[in-house]
py3Dmol code that shows the C-alpha trace and the ligand (Angstrom):
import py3Dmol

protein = """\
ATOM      1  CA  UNK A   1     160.039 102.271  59.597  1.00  0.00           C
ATOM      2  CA  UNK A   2     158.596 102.879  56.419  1.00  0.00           C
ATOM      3  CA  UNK A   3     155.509 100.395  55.990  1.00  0.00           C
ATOM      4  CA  UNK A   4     154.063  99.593  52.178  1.00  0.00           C
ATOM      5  CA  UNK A   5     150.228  97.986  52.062  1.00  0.00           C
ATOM      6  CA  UNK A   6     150.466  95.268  49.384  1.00  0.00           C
ATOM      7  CA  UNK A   7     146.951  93.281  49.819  1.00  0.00           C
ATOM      8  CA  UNK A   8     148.191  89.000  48.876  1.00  0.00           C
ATOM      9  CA  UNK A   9     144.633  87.527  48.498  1.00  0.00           C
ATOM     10  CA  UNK A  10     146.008  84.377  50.340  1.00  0.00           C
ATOM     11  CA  UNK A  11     144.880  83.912  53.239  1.00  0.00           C
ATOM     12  CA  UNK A  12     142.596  82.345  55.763  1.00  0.00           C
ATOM     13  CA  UNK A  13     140.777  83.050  58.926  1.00  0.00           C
ATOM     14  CA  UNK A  14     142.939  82.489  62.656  1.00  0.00           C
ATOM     15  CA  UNK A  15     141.286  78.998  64.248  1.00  0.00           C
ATOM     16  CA  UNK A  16     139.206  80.438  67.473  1.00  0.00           C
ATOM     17  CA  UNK A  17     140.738  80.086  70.917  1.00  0.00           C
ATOM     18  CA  UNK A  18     144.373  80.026  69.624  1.00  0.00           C
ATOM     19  CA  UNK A  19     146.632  82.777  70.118  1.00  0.00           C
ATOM     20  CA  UNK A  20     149.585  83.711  67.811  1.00  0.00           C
ATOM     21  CA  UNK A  21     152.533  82.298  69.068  1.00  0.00           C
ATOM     22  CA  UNK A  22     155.113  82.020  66.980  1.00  0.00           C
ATOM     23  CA  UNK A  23     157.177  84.173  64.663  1.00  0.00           C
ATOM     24  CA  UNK A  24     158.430  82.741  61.667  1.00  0.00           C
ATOM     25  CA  UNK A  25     161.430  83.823  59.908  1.00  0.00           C
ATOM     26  CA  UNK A  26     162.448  83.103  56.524  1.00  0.00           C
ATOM     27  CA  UNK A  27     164.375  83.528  53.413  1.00  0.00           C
ATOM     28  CA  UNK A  28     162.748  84.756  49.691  1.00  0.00           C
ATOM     29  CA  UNK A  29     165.199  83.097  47.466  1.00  0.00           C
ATOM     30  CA  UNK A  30     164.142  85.469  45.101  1.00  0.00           C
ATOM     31  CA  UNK A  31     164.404  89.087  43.896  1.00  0.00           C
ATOM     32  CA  UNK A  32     162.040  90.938  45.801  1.00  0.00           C
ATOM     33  CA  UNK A  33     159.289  92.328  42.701  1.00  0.00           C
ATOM     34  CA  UNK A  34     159.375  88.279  42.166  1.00  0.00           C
ATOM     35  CA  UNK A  35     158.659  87.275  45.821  1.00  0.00           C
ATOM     36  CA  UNK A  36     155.929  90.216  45.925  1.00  0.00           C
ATOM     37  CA  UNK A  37     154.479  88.680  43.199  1.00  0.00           C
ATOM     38  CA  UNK A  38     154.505  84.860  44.108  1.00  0.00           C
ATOM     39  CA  UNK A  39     153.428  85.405  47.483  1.00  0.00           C
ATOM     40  CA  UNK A  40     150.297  87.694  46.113  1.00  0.00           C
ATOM     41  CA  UNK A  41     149.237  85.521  43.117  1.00  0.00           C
ATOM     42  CA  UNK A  42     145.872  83.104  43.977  1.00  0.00           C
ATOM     43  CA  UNK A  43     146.505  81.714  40.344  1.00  0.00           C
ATOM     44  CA  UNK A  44     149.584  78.848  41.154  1.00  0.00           C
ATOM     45  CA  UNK A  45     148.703  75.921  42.672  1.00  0.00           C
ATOM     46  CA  UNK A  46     150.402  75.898  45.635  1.00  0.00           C
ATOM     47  CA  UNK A  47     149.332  79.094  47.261  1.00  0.00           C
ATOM     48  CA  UNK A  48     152.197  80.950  49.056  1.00  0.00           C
ATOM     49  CA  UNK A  49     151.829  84.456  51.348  1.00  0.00           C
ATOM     50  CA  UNK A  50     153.575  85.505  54.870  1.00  0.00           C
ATOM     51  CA  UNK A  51     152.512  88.940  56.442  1.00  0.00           C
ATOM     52  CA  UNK A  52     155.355  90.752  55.511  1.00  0.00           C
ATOM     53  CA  UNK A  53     157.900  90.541  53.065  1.00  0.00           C
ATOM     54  CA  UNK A  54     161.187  92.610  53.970  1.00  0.00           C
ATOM     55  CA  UNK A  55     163.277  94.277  51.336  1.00  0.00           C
ATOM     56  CA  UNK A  56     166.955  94.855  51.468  1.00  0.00           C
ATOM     57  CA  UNK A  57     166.866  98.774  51.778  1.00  0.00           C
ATOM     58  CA  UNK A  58     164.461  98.160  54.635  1.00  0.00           C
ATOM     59  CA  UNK A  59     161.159  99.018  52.999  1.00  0.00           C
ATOM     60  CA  UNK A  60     158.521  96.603  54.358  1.00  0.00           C
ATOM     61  CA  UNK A  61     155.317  95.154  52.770  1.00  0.00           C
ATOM     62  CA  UNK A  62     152.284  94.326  54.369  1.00  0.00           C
ATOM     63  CA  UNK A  63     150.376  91.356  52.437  1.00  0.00           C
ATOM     64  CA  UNK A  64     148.023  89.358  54.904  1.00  0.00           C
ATOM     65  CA  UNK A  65     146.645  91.415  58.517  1.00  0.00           C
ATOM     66  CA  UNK A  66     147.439  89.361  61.390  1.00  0.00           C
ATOM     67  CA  UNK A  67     144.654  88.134  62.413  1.00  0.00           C
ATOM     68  CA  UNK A  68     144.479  86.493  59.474  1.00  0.00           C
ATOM     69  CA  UNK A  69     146.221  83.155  58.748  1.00  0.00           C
ATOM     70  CA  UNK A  70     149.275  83.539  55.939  1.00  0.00           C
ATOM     71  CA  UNK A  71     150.566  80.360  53.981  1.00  0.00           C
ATOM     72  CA  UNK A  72     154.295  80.571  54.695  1.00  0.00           C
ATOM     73  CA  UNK A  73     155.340  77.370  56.928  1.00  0.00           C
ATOM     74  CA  UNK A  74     153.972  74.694  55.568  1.00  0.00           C
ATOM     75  CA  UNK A  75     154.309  71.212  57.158  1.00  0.00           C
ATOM     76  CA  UNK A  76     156.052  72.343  60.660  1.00  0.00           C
ATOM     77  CA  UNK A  77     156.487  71.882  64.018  1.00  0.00           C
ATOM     78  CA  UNK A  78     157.068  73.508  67.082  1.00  0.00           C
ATOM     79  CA  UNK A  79     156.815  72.762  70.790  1.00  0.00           C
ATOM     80  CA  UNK A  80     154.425  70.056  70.212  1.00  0.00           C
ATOM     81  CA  UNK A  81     152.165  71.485  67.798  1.00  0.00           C
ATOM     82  CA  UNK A  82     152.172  71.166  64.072  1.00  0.00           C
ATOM     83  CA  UNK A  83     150.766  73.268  61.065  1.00  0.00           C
ATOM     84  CA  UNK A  84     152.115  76.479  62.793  1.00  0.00           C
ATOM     85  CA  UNK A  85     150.801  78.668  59.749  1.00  0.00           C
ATOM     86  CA  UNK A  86     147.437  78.340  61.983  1.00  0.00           C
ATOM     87  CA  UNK A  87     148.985  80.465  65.416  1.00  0.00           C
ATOM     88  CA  UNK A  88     152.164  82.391  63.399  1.00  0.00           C
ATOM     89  CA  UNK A  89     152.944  85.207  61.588  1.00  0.00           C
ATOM     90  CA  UNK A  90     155.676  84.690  58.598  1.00  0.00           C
ATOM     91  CA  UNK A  91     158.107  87.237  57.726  1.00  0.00           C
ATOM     92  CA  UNK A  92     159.992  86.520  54.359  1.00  0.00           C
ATOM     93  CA  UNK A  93     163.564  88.376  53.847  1.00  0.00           C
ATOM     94  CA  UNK A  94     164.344  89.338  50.639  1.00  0.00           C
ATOM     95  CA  UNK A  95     167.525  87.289  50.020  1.00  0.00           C
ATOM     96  CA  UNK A  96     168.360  84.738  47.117  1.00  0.00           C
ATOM     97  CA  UNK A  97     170.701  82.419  49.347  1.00  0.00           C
ATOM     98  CA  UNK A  98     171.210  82.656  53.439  1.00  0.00           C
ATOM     99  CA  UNK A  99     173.996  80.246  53.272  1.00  0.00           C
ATOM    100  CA  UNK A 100     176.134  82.434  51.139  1.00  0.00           C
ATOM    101  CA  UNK A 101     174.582  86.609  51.540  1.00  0.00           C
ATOM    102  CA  UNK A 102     174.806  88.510  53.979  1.00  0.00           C
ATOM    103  CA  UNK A 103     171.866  90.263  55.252  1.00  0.00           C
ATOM    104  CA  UNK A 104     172.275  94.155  55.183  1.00  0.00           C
ATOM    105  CA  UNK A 105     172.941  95.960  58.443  1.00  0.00           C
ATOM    106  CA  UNK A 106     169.534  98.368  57.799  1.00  0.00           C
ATOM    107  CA  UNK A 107     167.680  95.069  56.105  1.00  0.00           C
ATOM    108  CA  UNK A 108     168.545  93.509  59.850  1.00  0.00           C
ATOM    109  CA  UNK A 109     167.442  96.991  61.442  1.00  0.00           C
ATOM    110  CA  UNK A 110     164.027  97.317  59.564  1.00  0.00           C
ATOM    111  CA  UNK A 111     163.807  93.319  60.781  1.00  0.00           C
ATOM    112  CA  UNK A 112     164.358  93.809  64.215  1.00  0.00           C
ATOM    113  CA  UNK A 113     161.747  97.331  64.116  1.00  0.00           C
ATOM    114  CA  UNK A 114     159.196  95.207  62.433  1.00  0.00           C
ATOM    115  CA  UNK A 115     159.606  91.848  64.946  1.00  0.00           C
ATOM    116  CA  UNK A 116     159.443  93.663  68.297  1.00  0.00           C
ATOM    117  CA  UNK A 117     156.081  95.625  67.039  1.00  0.00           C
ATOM    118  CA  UNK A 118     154.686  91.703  66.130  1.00  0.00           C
ATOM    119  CA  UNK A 119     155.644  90.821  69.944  1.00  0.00           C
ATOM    120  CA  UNK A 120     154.550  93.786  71.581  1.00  0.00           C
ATOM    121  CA  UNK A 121     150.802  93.027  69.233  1.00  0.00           C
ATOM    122  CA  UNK A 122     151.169  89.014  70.336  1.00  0.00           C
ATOM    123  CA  UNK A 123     152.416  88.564  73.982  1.00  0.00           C
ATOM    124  CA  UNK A 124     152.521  84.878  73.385  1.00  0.00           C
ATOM    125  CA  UNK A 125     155.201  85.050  71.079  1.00  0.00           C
ATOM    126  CA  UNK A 126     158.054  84.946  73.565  1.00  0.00           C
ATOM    127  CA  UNK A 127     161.535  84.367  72.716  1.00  0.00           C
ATOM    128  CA  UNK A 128     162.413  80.867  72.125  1.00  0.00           C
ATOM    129  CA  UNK A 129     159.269  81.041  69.979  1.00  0.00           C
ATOM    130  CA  UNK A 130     161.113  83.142  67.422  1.00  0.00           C
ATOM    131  CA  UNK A 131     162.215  80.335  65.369  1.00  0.00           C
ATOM    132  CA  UNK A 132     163.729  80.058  61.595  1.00  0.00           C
ATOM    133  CA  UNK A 133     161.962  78.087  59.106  1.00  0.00           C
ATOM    134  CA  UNK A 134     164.422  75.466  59.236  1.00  0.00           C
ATOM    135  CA  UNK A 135     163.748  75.149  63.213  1.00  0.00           C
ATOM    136  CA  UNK A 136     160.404  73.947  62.337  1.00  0.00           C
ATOM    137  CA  UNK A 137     161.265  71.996  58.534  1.00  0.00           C
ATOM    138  CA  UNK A 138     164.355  70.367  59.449  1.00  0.00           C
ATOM    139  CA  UNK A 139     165.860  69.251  56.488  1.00  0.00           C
ATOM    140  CA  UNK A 140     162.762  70.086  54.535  1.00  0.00           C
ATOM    141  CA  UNK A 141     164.082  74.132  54.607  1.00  0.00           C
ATOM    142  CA  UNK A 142     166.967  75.780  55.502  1.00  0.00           C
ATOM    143  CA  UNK A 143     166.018  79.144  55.701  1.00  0.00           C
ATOM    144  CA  UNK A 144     166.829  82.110  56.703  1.00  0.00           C
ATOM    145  CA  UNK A 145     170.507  80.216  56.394  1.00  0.00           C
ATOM    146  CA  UNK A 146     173.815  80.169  58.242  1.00  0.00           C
ATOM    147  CA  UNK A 147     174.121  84.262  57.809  1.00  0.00           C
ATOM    148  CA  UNK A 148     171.694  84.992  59.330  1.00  0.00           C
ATOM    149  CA  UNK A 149     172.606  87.090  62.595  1.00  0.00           C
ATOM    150  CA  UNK A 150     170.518  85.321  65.004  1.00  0.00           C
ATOM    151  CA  UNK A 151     173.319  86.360  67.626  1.00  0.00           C
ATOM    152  CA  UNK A 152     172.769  90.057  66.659  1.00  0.00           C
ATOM    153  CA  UNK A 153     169.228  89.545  67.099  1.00  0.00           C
ATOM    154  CA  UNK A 154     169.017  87.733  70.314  1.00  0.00           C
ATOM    155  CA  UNK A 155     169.843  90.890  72.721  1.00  0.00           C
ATOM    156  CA  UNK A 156     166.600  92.440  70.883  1.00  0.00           C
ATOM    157  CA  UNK A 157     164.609  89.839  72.522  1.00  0.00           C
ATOM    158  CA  UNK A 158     164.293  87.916  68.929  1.00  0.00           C
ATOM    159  CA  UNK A 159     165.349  84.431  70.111  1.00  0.00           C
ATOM    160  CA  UNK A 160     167.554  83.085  72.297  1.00  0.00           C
ATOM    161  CA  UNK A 161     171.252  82.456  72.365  1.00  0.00           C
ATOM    162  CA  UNK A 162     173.666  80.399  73.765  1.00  0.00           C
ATOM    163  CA  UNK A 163     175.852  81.377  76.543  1.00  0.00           C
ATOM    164  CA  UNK A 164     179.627  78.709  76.259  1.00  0.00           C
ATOM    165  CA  UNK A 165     180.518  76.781  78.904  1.00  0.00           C
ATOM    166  CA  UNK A 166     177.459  74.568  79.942  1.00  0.00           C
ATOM    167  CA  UNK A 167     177.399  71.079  81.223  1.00  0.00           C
ATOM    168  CA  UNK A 168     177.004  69.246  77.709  1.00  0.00           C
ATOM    169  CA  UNK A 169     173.603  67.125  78.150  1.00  0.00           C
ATOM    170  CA  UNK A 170     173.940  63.951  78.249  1.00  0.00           C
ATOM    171  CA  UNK A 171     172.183  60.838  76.848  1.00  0.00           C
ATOM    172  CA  UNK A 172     169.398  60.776  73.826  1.00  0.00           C
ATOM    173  CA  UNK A 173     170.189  64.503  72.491  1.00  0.00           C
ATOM    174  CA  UNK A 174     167.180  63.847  70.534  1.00  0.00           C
ATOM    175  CA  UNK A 175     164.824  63.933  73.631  1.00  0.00           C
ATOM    176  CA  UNK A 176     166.426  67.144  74.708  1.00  0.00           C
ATOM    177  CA  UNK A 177     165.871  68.794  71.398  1.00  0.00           C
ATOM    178  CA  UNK A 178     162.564  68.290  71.588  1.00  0.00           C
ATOM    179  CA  UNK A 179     162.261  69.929  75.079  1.00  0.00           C
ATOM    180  CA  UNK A 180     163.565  72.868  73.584  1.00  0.00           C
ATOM    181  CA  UNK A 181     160.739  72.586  70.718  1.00  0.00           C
ATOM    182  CA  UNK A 182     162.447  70.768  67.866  1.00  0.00           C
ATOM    183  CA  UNK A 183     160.263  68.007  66.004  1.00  0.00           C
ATOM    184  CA  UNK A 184     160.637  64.710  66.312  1.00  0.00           C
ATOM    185  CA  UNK A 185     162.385  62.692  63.993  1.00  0.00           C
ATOM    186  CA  UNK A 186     159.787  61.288  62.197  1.00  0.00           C
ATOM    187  CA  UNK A 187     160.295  61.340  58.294  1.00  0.00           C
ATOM    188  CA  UNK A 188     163.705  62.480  58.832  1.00  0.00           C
ATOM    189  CA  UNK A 189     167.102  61.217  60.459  1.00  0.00           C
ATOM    190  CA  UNK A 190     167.966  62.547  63.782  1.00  0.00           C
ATOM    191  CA  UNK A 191     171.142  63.854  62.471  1.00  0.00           C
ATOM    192  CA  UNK A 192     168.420  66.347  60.532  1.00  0.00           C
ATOM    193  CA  UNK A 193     167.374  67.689  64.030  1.00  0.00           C
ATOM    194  CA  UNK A 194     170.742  68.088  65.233  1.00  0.00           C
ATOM    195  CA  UNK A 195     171.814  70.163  62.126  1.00  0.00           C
ATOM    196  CA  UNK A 196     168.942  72.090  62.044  1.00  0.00           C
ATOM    197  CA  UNK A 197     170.202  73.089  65.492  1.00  0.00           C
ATOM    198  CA  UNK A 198     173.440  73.660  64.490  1.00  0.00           C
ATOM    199  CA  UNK A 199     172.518  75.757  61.433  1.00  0.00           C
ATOM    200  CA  UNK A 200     171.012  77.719  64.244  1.00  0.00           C
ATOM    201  CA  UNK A 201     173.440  78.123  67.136  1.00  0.00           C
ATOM    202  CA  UNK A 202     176.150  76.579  65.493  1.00  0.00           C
ATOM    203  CA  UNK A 203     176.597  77.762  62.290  1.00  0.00           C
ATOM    204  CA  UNK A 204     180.347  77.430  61.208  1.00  0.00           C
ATOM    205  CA  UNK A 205     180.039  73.518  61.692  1.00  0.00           C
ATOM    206  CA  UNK A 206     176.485  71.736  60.437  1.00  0.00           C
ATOM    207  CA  UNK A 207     177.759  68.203  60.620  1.00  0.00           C
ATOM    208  CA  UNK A 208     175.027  66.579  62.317  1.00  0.00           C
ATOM    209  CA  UNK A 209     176.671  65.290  64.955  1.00  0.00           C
ATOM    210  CA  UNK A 210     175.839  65.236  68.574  1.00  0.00           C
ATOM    211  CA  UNK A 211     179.491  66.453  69.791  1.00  0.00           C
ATOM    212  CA  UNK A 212     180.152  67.779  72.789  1.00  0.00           C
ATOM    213  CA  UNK A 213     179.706  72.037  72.073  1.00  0.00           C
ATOM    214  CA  UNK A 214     176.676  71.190  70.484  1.00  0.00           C
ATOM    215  CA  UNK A 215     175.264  69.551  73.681  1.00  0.00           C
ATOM    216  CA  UNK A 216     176.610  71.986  75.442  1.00  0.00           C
ATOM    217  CA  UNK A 217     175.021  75.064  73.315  1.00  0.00           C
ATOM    218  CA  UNK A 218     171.842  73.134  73.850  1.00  0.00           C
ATOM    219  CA  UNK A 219     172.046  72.256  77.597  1.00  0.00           C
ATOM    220  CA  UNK A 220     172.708  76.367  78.474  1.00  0.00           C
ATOM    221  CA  UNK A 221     169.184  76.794  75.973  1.00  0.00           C
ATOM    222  CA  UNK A 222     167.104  74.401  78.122  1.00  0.00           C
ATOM    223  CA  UNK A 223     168.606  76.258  80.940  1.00  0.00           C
ATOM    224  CA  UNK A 224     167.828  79.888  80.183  1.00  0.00           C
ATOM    225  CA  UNK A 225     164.567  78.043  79.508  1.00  0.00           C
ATOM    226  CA  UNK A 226     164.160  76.761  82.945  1.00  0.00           C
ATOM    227  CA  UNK A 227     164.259  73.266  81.133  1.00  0.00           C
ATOM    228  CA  UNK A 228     160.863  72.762  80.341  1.00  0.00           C
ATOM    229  CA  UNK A 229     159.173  72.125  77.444  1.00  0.00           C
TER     230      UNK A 229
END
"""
ligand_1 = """\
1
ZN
Zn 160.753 79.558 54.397
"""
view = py3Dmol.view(width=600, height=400)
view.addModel(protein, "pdb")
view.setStyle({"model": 0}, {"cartoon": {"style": "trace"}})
view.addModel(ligand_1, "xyz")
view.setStyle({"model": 1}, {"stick": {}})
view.zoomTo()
view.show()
């Protein structure tokens, strides 16, 4: 894996006592030169980094250590905790639209290379804590986008995914979701949570509804999770 050391000089210090849980994956929406660029500029006025930024031959940059806190997530939440820029590292993917490009079979390589040396570095970061941007913005962001091969990547240990055939949960689906680590819906609808799942786990139908396969996708989660939260 060929590594490139691009210093961004955005970033903070890593709050004591918390360890780095949680792996963030996202989307550039931009060329890569641009993204290197944005996410290395302390001029703007909304500050933007992540860790790495992935091209699509591969080629990965290095802008922010990790021990050091990069400003990728924003407003987010994740198994109960919020402002998850504190305890994760961000990866941004050089793509301009996850919804409608593919993501190169070496860009996915060089991903999945780059992710398993972050987990073997932070222990904590086990797999259902692998989590899109729009897992922990729902609504807010969609990224990395309906493309991207999160089935691919699950056998790599990069997420989970969901084996057919499960007793669909029943009741509140919006309780559920949370057990899984999904946000409450707060300033959003809960249809918001549920496609944010589905962008996930079911991506060739985003409709927001609670329908059976979706419950069921959900209910075989919880249970490769042993159901806890
Ligand atoms: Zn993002």
């Amino acid at each position: 894996m060929s590594v490139v050391d691009l210093p961004s000089p955005n970033h903070a210090p890593r709050p004591e006592g918390l360890a780095v849980d949680v792996l963030v994956l996202h989307y550039t929406e931009l060329p890569l030169q641009e993204s290197l660029d944005i996410l290395r500029d302390a001029a703007r006025e909304l500050r933007v980094s992540a860790h790495y930024v992935l091209a699509e031959d591969g080629t990965t940059y290095r802008l922010v250590p990790e021990d050091r806190v990069a400003w990728h997530a924003g407003r987010s939440y994740w198994r109960g905790r919020e402002a998850l820029n504190a305890t994760s590292i961000g990866v941004e993917i050089v793509n301009l639209h996850g919804d409608r490009h593919d993501y190169p079979p070496r860009q996915i390589a060089a991903l999945i290379d780059l992710c398993r040396g972050i987990m073997g570095r932070h222990p904590a970061i086990v797999a259902r804590n692998v989590v899109g941007h729009s897992d922990i913005a729902p609504k807010r962001k969609i990224d990395p986008g309906l493309r991207f091969p999160w089935r691919t990547l699950a056998p790599a240990g990069l997420g989970l995914w969901p084996r057919r055939g499960a007793v669909p949960v029943a009741g509140e689906i919006e309780a559920a979701l949370q057990r899984f680590g999904y946000p409450p819906a707060v300033d959003v609808a809960p249809a918001d949570i549920v496609m944010a799942f589905q962008r996930r786990y079911r991506p060739d139908r985003v409709d927001g509804v609670a329908d059976p396969e979706t419950r069921a996708l959900l209910a075989d989660l919880l249970d490769q999770v042993g159901g806890a939260p």
